[in-house]
Structure formats: structure tokens, C-alpha cells
PyMOL Python script that loads the backbone (N, CA, C, O; Angstrom):
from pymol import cmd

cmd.read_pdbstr("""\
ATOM      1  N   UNK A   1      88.826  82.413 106.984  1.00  0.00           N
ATOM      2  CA  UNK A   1      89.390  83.399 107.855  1.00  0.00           C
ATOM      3  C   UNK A   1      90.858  83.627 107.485  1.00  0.00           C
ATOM      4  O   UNK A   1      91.588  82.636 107.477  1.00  0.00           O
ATOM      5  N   UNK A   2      91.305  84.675 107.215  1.00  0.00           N
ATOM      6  CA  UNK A   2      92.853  85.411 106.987  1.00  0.00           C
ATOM      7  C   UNK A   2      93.667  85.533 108.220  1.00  0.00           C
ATOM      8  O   UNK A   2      93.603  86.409 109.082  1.00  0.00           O
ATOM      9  N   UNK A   3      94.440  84.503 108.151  1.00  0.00           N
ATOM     10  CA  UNK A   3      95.442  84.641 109.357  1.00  0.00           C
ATOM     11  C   UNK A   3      96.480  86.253 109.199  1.00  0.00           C
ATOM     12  O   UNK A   3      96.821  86.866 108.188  1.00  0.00           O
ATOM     13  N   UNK A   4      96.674  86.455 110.275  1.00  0.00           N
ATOM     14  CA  UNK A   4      97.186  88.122 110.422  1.00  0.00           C
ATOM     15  C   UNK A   4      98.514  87.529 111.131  1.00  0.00           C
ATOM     16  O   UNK A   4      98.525  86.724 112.062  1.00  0.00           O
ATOM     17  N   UNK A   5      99.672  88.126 110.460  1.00  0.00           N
ATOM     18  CA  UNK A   5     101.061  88.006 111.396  1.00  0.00           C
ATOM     19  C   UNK A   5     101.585  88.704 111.232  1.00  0.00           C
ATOM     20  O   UNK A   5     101.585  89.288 110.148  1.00  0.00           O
ATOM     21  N   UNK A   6     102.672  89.176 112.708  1.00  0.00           N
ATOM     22  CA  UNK A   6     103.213  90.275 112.980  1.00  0.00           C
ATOM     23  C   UNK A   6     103.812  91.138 112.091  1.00  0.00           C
ATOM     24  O   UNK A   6     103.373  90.993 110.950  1.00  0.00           O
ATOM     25  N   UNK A   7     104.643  91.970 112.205  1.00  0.00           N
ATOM     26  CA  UNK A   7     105.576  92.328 111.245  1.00  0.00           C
ATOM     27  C   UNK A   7     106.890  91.998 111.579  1.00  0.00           C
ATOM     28  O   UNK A   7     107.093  91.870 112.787  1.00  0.00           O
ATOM     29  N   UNK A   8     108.015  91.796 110.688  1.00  0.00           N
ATOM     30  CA  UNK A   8     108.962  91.264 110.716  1.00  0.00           C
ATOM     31  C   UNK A   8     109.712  92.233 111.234  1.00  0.00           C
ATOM     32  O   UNK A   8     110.369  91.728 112.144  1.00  0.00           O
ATOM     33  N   UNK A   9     109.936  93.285 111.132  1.00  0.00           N
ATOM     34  CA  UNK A   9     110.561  94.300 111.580  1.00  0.00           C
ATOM     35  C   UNK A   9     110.257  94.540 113.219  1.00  0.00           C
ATOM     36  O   UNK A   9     111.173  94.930 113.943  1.00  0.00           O
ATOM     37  N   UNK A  10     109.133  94.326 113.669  1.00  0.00           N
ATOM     38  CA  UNK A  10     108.787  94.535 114.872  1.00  0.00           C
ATOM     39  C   UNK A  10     109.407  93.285 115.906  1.00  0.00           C
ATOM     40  O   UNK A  10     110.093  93.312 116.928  1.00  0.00           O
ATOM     41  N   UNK A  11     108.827  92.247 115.131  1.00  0.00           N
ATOM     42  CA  UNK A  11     109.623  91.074 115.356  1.00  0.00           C
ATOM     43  C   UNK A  11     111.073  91.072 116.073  1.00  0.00           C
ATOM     44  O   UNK A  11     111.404  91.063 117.258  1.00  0.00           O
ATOM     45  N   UNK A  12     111.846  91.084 114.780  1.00  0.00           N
ATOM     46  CA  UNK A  12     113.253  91.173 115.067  1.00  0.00           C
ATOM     47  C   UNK A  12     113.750  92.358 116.021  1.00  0.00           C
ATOM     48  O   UNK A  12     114.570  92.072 116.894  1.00  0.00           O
ATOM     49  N   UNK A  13     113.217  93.888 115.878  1.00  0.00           N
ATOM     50  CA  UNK A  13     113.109  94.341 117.360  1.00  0.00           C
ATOM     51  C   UNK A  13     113.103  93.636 118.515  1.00  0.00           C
ATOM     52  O   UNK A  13     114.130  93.323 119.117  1.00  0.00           O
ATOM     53  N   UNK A  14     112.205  93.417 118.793  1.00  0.00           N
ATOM     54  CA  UNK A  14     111.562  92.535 119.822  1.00  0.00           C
ATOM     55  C   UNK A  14     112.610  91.369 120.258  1.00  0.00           C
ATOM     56  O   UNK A  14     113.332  91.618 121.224  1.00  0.00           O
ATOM     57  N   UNK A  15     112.734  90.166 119.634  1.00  0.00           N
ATOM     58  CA  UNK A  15     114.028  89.606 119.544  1.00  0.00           C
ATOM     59  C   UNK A  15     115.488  90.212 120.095  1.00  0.00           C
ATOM     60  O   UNK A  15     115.944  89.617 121.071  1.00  0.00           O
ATOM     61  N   UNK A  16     116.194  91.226 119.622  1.00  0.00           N
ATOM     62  CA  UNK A  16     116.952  91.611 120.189  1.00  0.00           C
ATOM     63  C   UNK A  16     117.230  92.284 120.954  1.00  0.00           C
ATOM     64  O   UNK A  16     118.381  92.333 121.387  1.00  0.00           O
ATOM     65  N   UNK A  17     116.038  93.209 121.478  1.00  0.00           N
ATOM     66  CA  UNK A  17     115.571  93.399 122.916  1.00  0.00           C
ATOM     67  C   UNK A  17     115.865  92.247 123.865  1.00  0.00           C
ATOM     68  O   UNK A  17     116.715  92.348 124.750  1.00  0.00           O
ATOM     69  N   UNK A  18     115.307  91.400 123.708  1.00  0.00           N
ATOM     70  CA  UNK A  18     115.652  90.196 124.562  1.00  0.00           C
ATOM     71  C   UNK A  18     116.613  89.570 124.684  1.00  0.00           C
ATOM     72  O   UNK A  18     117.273  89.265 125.677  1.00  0.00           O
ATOM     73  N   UNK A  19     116.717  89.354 123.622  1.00  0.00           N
ATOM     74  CA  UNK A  19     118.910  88.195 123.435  1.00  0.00           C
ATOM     75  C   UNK A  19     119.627  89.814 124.521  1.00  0.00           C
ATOM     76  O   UNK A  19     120.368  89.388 125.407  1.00  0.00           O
ATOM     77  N   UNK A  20     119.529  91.102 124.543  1.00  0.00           N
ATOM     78  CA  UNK A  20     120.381  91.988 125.194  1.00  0.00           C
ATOM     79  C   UNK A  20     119.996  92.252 126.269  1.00  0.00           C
ATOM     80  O   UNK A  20     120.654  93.057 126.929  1.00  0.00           O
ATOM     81  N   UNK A  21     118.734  91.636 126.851  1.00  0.00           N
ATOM     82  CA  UNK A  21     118.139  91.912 128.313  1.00  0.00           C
ATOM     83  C   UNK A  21     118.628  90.629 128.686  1.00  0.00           C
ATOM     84  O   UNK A  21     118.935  90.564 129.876  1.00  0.00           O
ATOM     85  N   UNK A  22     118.842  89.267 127.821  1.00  0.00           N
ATOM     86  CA  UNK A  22     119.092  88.337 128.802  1.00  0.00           C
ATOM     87  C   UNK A  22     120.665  88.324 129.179  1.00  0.00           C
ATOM     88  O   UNK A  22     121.159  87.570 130.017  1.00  0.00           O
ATOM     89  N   UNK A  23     121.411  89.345 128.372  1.00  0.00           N
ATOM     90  CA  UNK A  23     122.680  89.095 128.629  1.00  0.00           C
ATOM     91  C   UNK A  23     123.600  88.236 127.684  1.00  0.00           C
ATOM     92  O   UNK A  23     124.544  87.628 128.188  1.00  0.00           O
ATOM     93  N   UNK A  24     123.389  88.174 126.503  1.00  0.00           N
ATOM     94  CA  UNK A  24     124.267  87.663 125.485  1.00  0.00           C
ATOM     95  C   UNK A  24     125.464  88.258 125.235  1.00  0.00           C
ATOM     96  O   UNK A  24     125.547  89.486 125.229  1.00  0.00           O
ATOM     97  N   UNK A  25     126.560  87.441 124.993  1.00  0.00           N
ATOM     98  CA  UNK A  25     127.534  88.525 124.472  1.00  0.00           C
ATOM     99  C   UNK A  25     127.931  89.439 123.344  1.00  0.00           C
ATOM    100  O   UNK A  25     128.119  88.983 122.216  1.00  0.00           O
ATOM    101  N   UNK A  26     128.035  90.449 123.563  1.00  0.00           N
ATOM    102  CA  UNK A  26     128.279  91.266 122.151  1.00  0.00           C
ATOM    103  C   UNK A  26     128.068  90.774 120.990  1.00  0.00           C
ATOM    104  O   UNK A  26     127.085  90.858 120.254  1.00  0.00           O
ATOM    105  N   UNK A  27     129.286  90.131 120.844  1.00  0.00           N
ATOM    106  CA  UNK A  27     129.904  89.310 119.635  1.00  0.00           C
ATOM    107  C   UNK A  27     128.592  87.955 118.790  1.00  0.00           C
ATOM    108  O   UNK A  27     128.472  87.545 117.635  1.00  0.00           O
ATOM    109  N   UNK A  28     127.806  87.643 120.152  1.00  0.00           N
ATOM    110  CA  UNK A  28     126.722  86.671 119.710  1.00  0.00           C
ATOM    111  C   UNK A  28     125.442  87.608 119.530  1.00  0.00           C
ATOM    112  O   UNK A  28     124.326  87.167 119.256  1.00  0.00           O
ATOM    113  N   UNK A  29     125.697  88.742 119.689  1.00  0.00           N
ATOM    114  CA  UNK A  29     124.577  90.065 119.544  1.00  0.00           C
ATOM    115  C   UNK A  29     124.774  90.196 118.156  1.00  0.00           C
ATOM    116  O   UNK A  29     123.777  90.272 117.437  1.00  0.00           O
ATOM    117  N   UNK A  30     125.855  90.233 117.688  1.00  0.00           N
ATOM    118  CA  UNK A  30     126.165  90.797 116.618  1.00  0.00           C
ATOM    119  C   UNK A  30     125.734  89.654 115.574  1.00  0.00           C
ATOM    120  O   UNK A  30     125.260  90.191 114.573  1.00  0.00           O
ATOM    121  N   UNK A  31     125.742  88.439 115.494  1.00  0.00           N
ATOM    122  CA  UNK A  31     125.447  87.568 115.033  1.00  0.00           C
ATOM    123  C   UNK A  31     123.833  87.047 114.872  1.00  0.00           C
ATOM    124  O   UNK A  31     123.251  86.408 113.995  1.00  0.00           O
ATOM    125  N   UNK A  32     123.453  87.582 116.031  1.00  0.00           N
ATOM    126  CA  UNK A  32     121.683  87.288 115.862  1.00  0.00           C
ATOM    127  C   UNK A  32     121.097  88.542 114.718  1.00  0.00           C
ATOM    128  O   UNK A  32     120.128  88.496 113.960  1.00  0.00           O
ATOM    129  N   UNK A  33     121.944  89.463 114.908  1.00  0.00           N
ATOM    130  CA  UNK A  33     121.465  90.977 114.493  1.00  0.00           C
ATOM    131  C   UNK A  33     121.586  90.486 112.544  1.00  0.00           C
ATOM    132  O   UNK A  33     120.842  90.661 111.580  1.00  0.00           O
ATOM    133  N   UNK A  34     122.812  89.888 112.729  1.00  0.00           N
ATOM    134  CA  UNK A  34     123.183  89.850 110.951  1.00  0.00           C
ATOM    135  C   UNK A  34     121.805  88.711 110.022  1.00  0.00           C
ATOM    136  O   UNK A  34     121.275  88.795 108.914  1.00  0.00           O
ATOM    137  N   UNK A  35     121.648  87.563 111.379  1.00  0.00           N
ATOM    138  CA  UNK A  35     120.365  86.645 110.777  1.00  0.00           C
ATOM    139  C   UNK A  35     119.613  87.290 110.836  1.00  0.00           C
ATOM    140  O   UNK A  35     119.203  87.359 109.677  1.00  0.00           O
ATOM    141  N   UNK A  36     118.832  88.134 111.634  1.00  0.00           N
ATOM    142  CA  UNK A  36     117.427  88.937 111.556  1.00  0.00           C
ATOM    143  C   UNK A  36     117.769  89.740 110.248  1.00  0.00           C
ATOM    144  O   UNK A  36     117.053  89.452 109.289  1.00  0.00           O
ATOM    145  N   UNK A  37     118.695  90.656 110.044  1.00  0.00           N
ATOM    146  CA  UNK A  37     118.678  91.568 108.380  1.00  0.00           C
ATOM    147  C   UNK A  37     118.923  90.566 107.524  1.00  0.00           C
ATOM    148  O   UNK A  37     119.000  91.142 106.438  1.00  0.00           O
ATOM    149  N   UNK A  38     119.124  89.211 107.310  1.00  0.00           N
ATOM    150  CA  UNK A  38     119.158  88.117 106.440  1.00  0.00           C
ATOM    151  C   UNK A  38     117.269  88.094 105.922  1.00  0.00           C
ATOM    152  O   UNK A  38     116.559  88.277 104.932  1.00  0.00           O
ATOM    153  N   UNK A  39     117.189  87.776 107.222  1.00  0.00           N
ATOM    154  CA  UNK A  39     116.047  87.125 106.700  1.00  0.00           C
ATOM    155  C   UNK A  39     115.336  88.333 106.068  1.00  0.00           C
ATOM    156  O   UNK A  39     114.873  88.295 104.928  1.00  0.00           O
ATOM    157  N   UNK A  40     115.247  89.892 107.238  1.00  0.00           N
ATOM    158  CA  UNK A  40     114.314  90.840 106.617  1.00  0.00           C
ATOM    159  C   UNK A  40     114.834  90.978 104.979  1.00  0.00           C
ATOM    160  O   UNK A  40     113.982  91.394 104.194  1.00  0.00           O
ATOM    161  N   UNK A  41     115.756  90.753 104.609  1.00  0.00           N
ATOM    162  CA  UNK A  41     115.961  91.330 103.240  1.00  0.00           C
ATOM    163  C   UNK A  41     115.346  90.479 101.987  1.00  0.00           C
ATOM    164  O   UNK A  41     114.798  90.872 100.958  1.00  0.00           O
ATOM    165  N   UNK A  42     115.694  88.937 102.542  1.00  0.00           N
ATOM    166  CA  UNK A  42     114.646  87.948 101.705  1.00  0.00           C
ATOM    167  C   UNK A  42     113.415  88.043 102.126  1.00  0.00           C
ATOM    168  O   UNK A  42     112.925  86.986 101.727  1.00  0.00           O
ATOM    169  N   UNK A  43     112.588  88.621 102.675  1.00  0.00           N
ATOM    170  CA  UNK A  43     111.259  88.630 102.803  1.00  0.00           C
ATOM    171  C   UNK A  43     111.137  90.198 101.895  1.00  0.00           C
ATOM    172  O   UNK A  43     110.267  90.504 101.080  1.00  0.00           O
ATOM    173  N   UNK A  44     111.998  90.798 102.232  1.00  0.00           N
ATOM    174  CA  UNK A  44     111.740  92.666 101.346  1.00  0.00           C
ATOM    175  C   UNK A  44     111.981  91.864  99.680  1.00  0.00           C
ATOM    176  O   UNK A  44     110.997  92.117  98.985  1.00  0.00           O
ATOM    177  N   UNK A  45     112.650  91.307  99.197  1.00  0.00           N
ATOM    178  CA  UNK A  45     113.067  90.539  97.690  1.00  0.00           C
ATOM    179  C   UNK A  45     111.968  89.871  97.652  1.00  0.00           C
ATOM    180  O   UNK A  45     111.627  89.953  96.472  1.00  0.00           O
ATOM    181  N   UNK A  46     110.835  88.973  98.461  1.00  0.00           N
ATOM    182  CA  UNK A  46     109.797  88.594  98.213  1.00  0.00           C
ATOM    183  C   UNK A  46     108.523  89.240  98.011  1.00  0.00           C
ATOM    184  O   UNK A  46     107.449  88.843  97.561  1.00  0.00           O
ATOM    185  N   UNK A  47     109.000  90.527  98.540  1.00  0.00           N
ATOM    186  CA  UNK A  47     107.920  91.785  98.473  1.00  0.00           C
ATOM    187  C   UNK A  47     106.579  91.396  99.723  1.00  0.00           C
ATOM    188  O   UNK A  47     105.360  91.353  99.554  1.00  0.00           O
ATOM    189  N   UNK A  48     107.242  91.202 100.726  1.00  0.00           N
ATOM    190  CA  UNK A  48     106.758  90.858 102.676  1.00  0.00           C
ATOM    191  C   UNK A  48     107.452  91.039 103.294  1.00  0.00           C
ATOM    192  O   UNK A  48     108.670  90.865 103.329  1.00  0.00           O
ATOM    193  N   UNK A  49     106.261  91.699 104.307  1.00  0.00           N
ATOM    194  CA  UNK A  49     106.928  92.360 105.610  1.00  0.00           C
ATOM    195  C   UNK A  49     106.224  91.881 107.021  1.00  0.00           C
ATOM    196  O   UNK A  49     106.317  92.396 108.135  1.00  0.00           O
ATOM    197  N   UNK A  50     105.577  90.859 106.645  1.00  0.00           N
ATOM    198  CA  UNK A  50     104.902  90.170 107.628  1.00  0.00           C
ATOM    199  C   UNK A  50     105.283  88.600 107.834  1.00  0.00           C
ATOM    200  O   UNK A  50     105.191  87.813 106.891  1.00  0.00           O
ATOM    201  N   UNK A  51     105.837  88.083 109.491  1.00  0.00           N
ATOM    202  CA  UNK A  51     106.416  86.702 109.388  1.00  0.00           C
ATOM    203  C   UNK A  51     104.961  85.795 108.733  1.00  0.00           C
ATOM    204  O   UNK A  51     103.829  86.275 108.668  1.00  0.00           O
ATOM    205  N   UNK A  52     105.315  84.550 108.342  1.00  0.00           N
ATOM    206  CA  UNK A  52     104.439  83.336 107.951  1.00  0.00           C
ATOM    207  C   UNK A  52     105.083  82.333 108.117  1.00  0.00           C
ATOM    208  O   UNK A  52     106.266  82.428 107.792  1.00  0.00           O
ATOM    209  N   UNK A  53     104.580  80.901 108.709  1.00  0.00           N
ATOM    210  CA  UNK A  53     105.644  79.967 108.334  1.00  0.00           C
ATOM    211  C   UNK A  53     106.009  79.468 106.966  1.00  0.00           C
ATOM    212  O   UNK A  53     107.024  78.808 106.740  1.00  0.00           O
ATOM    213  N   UNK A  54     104.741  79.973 105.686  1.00  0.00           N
ATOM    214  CA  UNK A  54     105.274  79.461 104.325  1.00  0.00           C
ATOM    215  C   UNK A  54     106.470  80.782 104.098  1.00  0.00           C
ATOM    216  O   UNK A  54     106.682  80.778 102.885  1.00  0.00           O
ATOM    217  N   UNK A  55     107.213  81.748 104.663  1.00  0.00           N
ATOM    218  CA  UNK A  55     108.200  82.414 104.585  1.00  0.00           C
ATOM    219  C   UNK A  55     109.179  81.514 104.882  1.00  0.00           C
ATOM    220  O   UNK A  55     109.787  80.828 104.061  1.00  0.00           O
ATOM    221  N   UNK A  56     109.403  81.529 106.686  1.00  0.00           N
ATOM    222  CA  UNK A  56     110.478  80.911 107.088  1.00  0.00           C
ATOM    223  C   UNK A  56     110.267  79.549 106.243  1.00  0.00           C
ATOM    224  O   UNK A  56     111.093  78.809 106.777  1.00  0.00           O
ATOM    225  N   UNK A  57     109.650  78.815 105.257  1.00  0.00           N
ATOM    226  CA  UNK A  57     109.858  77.803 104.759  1.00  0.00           C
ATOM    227  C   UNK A  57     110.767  77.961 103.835  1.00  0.00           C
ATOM    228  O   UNK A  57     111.719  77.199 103.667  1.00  0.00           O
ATOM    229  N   UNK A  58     110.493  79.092 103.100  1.00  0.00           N
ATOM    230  CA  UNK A  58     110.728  79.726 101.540  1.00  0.00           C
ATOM    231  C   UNK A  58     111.995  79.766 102.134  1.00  0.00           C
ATOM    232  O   UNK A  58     112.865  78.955 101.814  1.00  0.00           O
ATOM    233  N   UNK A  59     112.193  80.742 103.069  1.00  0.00           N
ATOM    234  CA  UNK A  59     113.581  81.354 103.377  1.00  0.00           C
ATOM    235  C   UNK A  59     114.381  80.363 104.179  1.00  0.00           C
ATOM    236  O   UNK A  59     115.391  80.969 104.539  1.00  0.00           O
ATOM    237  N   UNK A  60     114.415  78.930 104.704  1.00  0.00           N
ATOM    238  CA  UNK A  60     114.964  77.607 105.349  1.00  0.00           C
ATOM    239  C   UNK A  60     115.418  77.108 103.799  1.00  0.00           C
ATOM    240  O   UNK A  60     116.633  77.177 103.609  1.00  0.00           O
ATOM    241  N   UNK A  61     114.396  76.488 102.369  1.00  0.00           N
ATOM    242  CA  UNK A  61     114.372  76.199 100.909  1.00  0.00           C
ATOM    243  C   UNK A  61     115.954  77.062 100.839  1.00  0.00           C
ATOM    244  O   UNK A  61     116.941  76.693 101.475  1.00  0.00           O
ATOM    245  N   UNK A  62     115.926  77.947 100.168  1.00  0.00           N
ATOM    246  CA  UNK A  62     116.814  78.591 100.038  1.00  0.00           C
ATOM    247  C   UNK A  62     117.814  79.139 100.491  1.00  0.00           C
ATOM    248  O   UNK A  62     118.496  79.935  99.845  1.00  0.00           O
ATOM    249  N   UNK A  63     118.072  78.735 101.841  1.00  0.00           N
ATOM    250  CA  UNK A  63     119.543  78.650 102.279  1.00  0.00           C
ATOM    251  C   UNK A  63     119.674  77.621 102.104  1.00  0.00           C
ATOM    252  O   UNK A  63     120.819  77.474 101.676  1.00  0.00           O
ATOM    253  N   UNK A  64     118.813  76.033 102.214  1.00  0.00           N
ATOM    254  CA  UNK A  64     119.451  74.734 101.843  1.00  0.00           C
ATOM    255  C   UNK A  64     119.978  74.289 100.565  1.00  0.00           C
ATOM    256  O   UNK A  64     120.849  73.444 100.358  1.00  0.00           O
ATOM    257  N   UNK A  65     119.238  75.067  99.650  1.00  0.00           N
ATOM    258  CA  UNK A  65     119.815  75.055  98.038  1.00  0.00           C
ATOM    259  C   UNK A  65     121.591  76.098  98.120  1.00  0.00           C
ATOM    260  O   UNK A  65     122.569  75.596  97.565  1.00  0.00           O
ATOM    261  N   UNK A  66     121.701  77.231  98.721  1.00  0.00           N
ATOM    262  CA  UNK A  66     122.979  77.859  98.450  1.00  0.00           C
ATOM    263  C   UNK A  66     123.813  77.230  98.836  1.00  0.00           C
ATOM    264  O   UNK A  66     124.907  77.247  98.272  1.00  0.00           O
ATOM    265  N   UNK A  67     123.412  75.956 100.654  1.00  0.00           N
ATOM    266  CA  UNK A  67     124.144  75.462 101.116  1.00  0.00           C
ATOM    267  C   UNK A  67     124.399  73.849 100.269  1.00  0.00           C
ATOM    268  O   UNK A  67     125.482  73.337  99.984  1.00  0.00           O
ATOM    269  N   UNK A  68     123.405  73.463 100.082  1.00  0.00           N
ATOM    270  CA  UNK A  68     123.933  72.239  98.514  1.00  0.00           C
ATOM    271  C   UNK A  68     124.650  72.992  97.065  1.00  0.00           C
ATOM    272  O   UNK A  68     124.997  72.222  96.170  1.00  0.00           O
ATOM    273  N   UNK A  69     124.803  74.103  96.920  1.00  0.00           N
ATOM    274  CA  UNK A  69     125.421  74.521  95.548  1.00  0.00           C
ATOM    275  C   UNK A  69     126.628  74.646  95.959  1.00  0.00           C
ATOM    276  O   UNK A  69     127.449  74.394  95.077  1.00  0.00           O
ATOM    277  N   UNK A  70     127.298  75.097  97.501  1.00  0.00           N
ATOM    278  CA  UNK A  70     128.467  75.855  97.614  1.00  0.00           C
ATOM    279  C   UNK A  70     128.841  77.464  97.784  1.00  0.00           C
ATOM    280  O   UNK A  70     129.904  78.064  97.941  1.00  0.00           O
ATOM    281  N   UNK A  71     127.616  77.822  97.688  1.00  0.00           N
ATOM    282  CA  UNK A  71     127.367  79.207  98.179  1.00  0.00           C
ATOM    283  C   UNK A  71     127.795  79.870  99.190  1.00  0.00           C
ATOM    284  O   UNK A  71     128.516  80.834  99.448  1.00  0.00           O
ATOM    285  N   UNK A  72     127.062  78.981  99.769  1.00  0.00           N
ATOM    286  CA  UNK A  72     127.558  79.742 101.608  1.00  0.00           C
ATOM    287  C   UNK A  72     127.767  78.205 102.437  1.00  0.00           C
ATOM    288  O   UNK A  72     128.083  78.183 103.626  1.00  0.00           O
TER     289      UNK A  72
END
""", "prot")
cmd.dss("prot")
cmd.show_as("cartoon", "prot")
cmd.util.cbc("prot")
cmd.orient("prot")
């Protein structure tokens, strides 16, 4: 059986719908907003548009490698 998951785009919608219904501040709005286009852009460079956890694995891998090189 083929597991089916959302789309990432709908997702992160969805997400910041909420962080702004619960009342976050701007400034921490602005900050959830920059991780959600993080991640959508490494999943668009992976050529996916649907969440998985072997994504958020891929995409956790590879901020821990930029963050052991000195990157970010």
C-alpha cells in the first residue's frame, strides 16, 4: 500500500494560519514563515512537493552537516 501525504505547500498554509490565529508575534510570524520557504525550497531541489518523514529526515541530515561545516 502507497502511503499518500499532504502537500507541503498546503501544509505550511495551514501552519501559518494557525501560529496567526493563535496570536504570535509578528516578528516570530516572520520567522516561522522564513522555515516553512526553507524547507519548501529543499523539497522543490529534491524535486517534492509532498511532506514524508524520509524528507524532514533528508532535510534535519542536511542542516546538521551545514551546521557541522560552519555554514549556518
Amino acid at each position: 500500500m502507497i502511503k499518500s501525504y499532504p502537500l507541503l505547500k498546503t501544509l505550511t498554509d495551514q501552519l501559518m494560519k494557525e501560529v496567526r490565529a493563535y496570536g504570535i508575534l509578528e516578528v516570530s510570524i516572520e520567522q516561522y514563515q522564513i522555515t516553512c520557504n526553507s524547507i519548501i525550497r529543499f523539497a522543490q531541489s529534491s524535486q517534492v512537493d509532498s511532506y514524508s518523514p524520509e524528507l524532514m529526515d533528508s532535510y534535519k541530515d542536511t542542516l546538521d552537516t551545514r551546521c557541522s561545516s560552519g555554514e549556518i
